[in-house]
Every structure is written in structure tokens, then in C-alpha cells.
C-alpha positions, 0 to 999 in steps of 0.5 A, spaced: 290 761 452 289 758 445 282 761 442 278 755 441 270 755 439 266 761 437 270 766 444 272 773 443 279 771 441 277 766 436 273 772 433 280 777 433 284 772 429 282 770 422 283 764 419 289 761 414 291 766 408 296 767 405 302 773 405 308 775 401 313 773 405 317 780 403 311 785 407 313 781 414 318 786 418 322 781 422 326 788 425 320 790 429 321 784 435 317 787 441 314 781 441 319 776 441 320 772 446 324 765 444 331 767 446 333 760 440 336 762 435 339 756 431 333 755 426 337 750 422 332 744 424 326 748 423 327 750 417 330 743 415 321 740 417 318 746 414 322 745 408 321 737 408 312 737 411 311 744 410 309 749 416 303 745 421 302 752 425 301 758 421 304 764 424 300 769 428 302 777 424 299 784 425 297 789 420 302 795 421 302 800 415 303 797 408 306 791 411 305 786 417 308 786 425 309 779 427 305 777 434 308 771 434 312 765 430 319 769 428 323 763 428 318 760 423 318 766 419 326 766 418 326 759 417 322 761 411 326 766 409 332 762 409 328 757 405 326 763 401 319 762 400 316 767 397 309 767 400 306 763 407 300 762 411 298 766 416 294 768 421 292 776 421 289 780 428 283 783 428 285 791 426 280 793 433 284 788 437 288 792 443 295 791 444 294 787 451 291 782 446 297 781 442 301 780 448 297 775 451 297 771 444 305 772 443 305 769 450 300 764 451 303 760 443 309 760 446 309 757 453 304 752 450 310 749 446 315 749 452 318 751 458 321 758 458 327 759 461 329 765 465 330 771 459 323 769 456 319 769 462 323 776 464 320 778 457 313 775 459 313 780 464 316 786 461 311 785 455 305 785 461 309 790 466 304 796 462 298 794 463 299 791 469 304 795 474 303 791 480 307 786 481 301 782 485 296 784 479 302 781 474 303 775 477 295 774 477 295 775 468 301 771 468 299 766 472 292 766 467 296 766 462 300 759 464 306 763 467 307 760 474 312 765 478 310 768 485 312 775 487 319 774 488 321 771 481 317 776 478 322 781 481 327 778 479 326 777 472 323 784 471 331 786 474 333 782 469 331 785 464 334 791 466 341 789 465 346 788 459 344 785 453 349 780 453 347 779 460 340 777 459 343 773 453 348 770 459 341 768 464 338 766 458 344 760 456 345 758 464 352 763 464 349 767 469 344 765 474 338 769 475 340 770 482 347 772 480 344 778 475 339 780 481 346 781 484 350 785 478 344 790 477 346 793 484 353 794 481 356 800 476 355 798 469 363 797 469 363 792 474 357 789 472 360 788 465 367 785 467 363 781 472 358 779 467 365 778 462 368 774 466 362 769 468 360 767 461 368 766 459 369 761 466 362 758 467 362 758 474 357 753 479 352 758 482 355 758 489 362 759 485 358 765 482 357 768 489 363 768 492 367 771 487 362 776 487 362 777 494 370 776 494 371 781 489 366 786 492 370 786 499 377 787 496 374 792 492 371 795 499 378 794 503 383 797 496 380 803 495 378 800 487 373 798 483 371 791 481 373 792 473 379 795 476 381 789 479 379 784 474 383 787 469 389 787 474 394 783 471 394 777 476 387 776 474 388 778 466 394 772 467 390 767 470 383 769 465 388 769 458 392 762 459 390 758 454 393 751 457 387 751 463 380 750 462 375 754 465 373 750 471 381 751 472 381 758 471 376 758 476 380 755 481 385 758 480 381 765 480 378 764 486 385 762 489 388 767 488 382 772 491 382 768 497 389 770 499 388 777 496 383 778 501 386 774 507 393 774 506 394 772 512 389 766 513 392 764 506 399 764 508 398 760 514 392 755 511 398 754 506 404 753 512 398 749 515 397 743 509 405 743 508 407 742 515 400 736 514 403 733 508 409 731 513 405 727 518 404 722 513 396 720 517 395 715 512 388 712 510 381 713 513 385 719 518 385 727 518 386 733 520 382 739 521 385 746 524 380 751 527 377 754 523 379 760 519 385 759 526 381 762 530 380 757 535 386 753 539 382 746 538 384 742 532 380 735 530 384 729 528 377 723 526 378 716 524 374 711 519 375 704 521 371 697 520 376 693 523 380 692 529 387 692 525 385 698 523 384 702 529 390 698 531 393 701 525 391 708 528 393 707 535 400 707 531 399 713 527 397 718 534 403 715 537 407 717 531 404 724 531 406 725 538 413 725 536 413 728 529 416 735 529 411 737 523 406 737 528 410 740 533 410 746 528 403 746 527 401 746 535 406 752 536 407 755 530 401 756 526 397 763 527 394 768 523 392 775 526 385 777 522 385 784 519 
């Protein structure tokens, strides 16, 4: 929505004029929408070209109120220039105008992520309480989100800071954060601790989510209670495993928290497997969670000395004693 010709908007924005640097107050950021905050390149360019698109401020008092373009006015700062071009809002421009520029100049440079489209709409939330109606200003705007995204970003923005930073560098997803707004701060923060330090995959995400919120159920306890428990501090503090092995680790360790029963008898399972010696192209898969009583035993094969070789193997199995331990041994009562 960039103002071009001779439109309304064109006619609340003055052309190019030059401010003091020192009248622009950068703390009042309700505008903001960029979550990047590295603007080391940004002012390398400003300082070798120049700045080519001027920043958009408001009158505010004795000084100005940014609309839009903060990171080019802090590499400015950095850069210490005293003075820079700007562009000034009409003072009758309404509020809602302010809005819709600071998020027409951004999404025209970029792709916003999840946190910047979250403050998209909370900044338009006011004038547009409806989600349909937000949806149809964002959508005017150039923000393409239906009604259930924009759910979940406006629940976004109700949770932590450092939550919203977390959605905002791909930590947490926006599924995930949708969830952690229906636990108690405390939780929500441990969990939210604990997911920016591992970096699980979505899918991880949600299952020690949903692990920790049955051991929470089945033990009495909450979620930050049992994150903190030692067993997990332990895996959470060694320094000798990443986080894609902390996460492993972790998960493990719920696993058999929840079912230690199941746990014992998966762990029996594949030691008594491991004797049994099935070699290349054949496994052996139990019922699952050994509920059942039928156990699969598959093949992979491209010759006939393969499946020779196969024939051999089911021989061998029908005297191997780990098998008779498995078929005999091997059950789980499921609390």
C-alpha cells in the first residue's frame, strides 16, 4: 500500500526533510514490527551509499514518533549522524494510518515471519475486532492469513517475551506456542526454557509436550517441577552432548517415566533381538506397544541366494533360544 499519485495517503506524507537525529525517540516502538536486530550490514550500506528509503516519523511532543524504518535510524545512531532525511505524517493522519504504513513498508521489503505477522495483527486488532474483518484489513494490506492463522498469531502475542522472541528465530513453532498459552506461566516458561536451549523438530516439540503433560497428570506434579527433577536437570546440563542428543536423551527418559513397564519390555525386547543375529534385509517387529500377540518377521530380497539365505535365517530362528525367550517371555500389563 505504498501511496503513489496524488491519494489521500500521498497527501498525509510530506516529501523528504531533514530532522535531528537526537528529536527521534526510538523507545516508543509500538509501531515496531521487524524482529532482526543485527544492523551491522545496514549501517555498513547507509555509511558507504547513503540511506535510499527515507524513514517515515510522527510528530510526538517536542520530537518525533518512528512510523516506520527503526533499524534505519539505529544504524544511523550507530553511525552517529547528526541529522537524516525523513518523511513526516500529516498531524490530522488517524492512528489506523500509522498502522497500515508501518505494515505496508514492511511487508513490501520481505517475507514476515510468524512474531512480525503476530504484531501485524495485534497492531490492527483494535480497529478491527473481528478476526473475519482482520483478516479482510490484513489481506488489503498485503498480509495473506485466514481466520485460524490469525488465531494463532494473535495467542502469540500474548505469551512471554522470550517466547515470542523463540516463534520469531524458528525455536518454537507457532503451533507449539499456541499449545504452551493453555499451560500456567511456570510451565510455560520451563517448557519454553527448554525448547530454545534443545531446538527440538516440531514433531519432537509436541511429543515431549504431550509426555510431560501426562507424567504431570499421572504424578500429581506440575510441568516445571518435573523438568527441574534432577534426571532431566542431569541430561539438560551435560556438556558433552548436543542438543540433538539432549533431546534424544530426554525424550527417552519420559518414555520410560510414562511406561515403565513398556520401556522395560521394548529394552528386553531388542537385547533378546540383537542375539538372534537376522542379518541384512530381515527384521523383526513386535506387536505394537505388545499389545497384541502376532509378531512380523519381513524380508528384502533381489536374488535367489538371498532368499536362500533367508530360508537359512528362519531355520536358525526356530532353534535360537533368544527367540523362545521373546515368544514366551516378553509381556507388558499397561497401567
Amino acid at each position: 500500500m505504498k501511496p503513489t499519485g496524488d491519494s489521500p495517503a500521498r497527501r498525509m506524507i510530506s516529501n523528504t526533510t531533514v530532522v535531528e537525529l537526537s528529536e527521534v525517540k526510538t523507545r516508543d516502538d509500538r509501531l515496531r514490527i521487524t524482529t532482526k536486530a543485527d544492523i551491522g550490514s545496514l549501517a555498513e550500506s547507509i555509511g558507504q551509499i547513503g540511506m535510499i528509503n527515507s524513514p517515515v516519523l510522527r510528530q510526538s511532543g517536542s520530537g518525533y514518533r518512528v512510523v516506520s524504518g527503526f533499524r534505519r535510524i539505529e544504524a544511523c545512531q550507530l553511525l552517529q549522524i547528526k541529522t537524516i532525511p525523513a518523511h513526516l505524517v500529516d498531524g490530522s493522519a488517524t492512528d489506523l494510518f500509522c498502522v497500515e504504513l508501518a505494515i505496508t513498508d514492511n511487508a513490501a521489503q520481505r517475507d514476515l515471519n510468524d512474531l512480525e505477522l503476530s504484531r501485524c495483527f495485534m497492531l490492527l486488532s483494535p480497529f478491527y475486532p473481528a478476526v473475519a474483518s482482520l483478516v479482510s484489513a490484513g489481506r488489503r494490506l498485503g498480509l495473506r492469513a485466514g481466520a485460524g492463522y490469525v488465531r494463532k498469531l494473535l495467542c502469540l502475542a500474548s505469551l512471554p517475551e522470550e517466547v515470542q522472541k523463540a516463534v520469531g528465530d524458528g525455536s518454537i513453532s507457532l503451533s507449539m506456542s499456541e499449545a504452551l498459552l493453555k499451560s500456567n506461566p511456570r510451565d510455560t516458561a520451563a517448557l519454553a526454557a527448554l525448547f530454545i536451549l534443545l531446538r527440538p523438530s516440531l514433531n519432537k516439540q509436541r511429543e515431549i509436550f504431550l509426555l510431560c503433560k501426562e507424567l504431570s497428570k499421572r504424578e500429581g506434579i506440575g510441568i516445571y517441577a518435573l523438568l527441574m527433577s534432577p534426571d532431566i536437570q542431569t541430561i539438560v546440563a551435560d556438556r558433552e552432548l548436543d542438543g540433538n542428543h539432549k533431546t534424544a536423551r530426554l525424550r527417552d527418559m519420559l518414555k520410560k517415566r510414562r511406561m515403565p513397564v513398556l520401556s522395560e519390555a521394548l529394552e528386553e525386547f531388542d537385547q533378546q533381538r540383537s542375539k538372534l543375529k537376522l542379518g541384512k534385509g530381515a527384521r523383526l517387529i513386535p506387536p505394537v506397544g505388545f499389545e497384541g500377540r502376532n509378531y512380523r518377521l519381513t524380508f528384502d530380497f533381489s536374488t535367489r541366494n538371498d532368499l536362500e539365505g533367508h530360508l537359512s535365517t528362519m531355520k536358525q530362528l526356530l532353534r535360537n533360544p533368544a527367540m523362545e525367550h521373546i515368544l514366551r517371555r516378553i509381556k507388558v500389563t499397561h497401567s
